[in-house]
C-alpha positions as CSV (number, residue, x, y, z in Angstrom):
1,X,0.0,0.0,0.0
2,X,1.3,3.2,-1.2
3,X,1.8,5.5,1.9
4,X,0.4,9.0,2.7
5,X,3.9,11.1,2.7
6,X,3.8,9.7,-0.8
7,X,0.1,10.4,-2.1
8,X,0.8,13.8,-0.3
9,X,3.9,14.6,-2.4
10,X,2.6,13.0,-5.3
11,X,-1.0,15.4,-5.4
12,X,1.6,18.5,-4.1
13,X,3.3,17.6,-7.8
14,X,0.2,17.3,-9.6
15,X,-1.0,20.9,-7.8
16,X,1.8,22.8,-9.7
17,X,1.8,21.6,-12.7
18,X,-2.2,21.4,-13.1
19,X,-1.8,24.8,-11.4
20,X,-4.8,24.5,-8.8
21,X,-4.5,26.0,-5.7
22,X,-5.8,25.8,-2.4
23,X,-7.7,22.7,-1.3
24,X,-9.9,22.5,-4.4
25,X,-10.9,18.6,-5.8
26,X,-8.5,17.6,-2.8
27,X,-10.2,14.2,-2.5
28,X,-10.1,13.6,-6.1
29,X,-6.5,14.4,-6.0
30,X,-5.7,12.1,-3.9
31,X,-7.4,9.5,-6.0
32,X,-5.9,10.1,-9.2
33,X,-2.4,10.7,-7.7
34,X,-2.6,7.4,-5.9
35,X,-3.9,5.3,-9.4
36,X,-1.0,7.2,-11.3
37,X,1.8,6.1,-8.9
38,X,0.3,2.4,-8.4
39,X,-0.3,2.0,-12.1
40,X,3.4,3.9,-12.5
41,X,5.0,0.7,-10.0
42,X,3.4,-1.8,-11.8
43,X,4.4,-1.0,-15.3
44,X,7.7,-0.9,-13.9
45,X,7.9,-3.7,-11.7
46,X,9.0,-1.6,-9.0
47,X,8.0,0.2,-5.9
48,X,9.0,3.6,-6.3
49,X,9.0,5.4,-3.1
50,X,10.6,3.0,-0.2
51,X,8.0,1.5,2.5
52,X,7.8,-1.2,4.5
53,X,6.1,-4.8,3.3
54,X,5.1,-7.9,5.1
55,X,4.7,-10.7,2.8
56,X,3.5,-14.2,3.1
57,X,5.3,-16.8,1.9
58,X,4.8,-20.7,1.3
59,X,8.1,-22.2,1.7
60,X,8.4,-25.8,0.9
61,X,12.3,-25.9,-0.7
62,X,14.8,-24.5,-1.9
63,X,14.2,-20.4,-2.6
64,X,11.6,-18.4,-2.6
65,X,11.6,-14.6,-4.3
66,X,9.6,-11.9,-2.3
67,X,6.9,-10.3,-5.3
68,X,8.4,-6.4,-4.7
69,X,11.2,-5.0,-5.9
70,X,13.8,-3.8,-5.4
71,X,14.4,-4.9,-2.2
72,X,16.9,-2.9,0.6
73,X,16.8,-5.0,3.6
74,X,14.8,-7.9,4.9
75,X,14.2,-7.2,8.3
76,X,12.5,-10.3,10.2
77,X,11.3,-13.7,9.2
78,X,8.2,-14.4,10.9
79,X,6.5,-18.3,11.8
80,X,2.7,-19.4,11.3
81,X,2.3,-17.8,15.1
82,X,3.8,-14.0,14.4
83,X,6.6,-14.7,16.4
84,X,10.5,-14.1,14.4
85,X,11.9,-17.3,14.0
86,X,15.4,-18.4,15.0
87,X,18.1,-17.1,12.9
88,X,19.2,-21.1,12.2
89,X,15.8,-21.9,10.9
90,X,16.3,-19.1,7.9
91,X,18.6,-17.5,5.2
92,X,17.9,-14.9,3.0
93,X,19.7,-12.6,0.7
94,X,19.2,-10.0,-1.8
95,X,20.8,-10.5,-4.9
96,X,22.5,-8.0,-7.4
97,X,19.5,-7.2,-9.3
98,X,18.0,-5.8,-5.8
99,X,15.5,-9.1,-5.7
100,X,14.6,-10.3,-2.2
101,X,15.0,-14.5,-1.4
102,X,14.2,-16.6,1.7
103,X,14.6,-19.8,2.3
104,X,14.4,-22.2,5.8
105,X,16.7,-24.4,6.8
106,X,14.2,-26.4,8.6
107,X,10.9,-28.0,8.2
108,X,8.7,-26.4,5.1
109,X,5.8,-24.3,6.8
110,X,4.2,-20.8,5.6
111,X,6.2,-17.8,6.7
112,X,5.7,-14.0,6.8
113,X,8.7,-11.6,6.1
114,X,8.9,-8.0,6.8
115,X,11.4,-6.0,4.4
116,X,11.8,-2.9,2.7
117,X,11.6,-2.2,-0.5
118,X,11.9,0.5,-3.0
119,X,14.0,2.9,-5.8
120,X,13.8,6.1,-3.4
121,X,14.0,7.0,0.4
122,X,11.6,9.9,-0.8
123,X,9.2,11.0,-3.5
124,X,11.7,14.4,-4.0
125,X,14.6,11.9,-4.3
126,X,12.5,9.6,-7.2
127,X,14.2,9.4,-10.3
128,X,12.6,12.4,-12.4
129,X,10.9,10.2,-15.6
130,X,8.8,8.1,-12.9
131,X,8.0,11.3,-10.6
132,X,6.6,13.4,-14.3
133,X,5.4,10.4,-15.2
134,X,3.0,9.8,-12.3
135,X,2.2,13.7,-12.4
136,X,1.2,13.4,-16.1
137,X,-1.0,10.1,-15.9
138,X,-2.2,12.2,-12.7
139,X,-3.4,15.3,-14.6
140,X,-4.6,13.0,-17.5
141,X,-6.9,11.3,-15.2
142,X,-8.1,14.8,-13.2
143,X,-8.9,16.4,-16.7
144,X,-10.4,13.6,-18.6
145,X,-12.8,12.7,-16.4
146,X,-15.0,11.5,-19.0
147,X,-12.3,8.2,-19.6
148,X,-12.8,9.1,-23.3
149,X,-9.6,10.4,-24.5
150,X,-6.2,7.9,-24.1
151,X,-3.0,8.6,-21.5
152,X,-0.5,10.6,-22.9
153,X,2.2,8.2,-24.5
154,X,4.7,10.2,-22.9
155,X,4.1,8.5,-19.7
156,X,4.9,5.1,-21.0
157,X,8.1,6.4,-22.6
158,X,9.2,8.0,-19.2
159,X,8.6,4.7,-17.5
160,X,10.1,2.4,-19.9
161,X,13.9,2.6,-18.8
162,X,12.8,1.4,-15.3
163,X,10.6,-1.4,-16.6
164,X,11.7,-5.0,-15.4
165,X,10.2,-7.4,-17.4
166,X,9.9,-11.0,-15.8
167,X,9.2,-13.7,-18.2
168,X,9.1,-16.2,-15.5
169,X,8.9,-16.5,-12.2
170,X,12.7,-16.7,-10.7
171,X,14.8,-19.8,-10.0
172,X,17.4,-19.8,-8.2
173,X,19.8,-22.7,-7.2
174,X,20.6,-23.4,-4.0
């Protein structure tokens, strides 16, 4: 879930270059600016702003990749009760493409990890393509309200560099 500092940034963007000032279509705002930046991380396969995730994962063998990328630190490894398991039941690692992987040591069971993930501590710090590319889809989506005319193809071309295209799920060899 995309947080608030970053909807809040993200509308404050859209403001200036829609020029609208005060708290007018605030609400509305909010919406479009959140759509643009969730639609902007999944054409790119990336979270863009960094924020915390807890994932579950069914672990049988071997490794399993965590679904966001790019990962900067896996905090805690959690059992079927909540509570962190012991550091000899785990391993993880984050490998050179900034992909997350856990895998236990011990019996196979369903785990939850908590980790971080994403390309900037901040919205300001965002590469600027993604950051005018979430404003444009933004305005595109406050001014054609009526869904009639198409997204600027600008967006897509902004976003493109930063796309990670996975054919297949990863492997990875233990």
């Amino acid at each position: 879930m995309i947080d608030d500092d970053t909807i809040a940034a993200a509308v404050a963007a859209v403001r200036a270059y829609l020029r609208v000032e005060g708290s007018a279509e605030q609400a509305l705002l909010e919406r479009v600016a959140a759509s643009a930046v969730a639609l902007g991380e999944a054409f790119t396969g990336c979270v863009f702003v960094r924020r915390a995730v807890e994932e579950r994962v069914a672990l049988a063998t071997g490794w399993a990749a965590l679904a966001e990328q790019p990962v900067a630190a896996i905090s805690a490894v959690l059992g079927a009760d909540g509570m962190a398991l012991p550091v000899a039941d785990y391993a993880f690692d984050i490998d050179a493409a900034s992909r997350g992987w856990v895998r236990l040591t011990g019996a196979a069971q369903p785990v939850t990890v908590r980790y971080s993930a994403g390309l900037a501590e901040t919205w300001d710090a965002l590469d600027a393509p993604l950051a005018q590319g979430c404003v444009l889809l933004a305005a595109h989506l406050f001014e054609a309200r009526d869904a009639k005319a198409m997204p600027p193809a600008a967006v897509a071309a902004l976003w493109r560099p930063y796309r990670r295209i996975r054919l297949a799920f990863p492997e990875r060899a233990a």
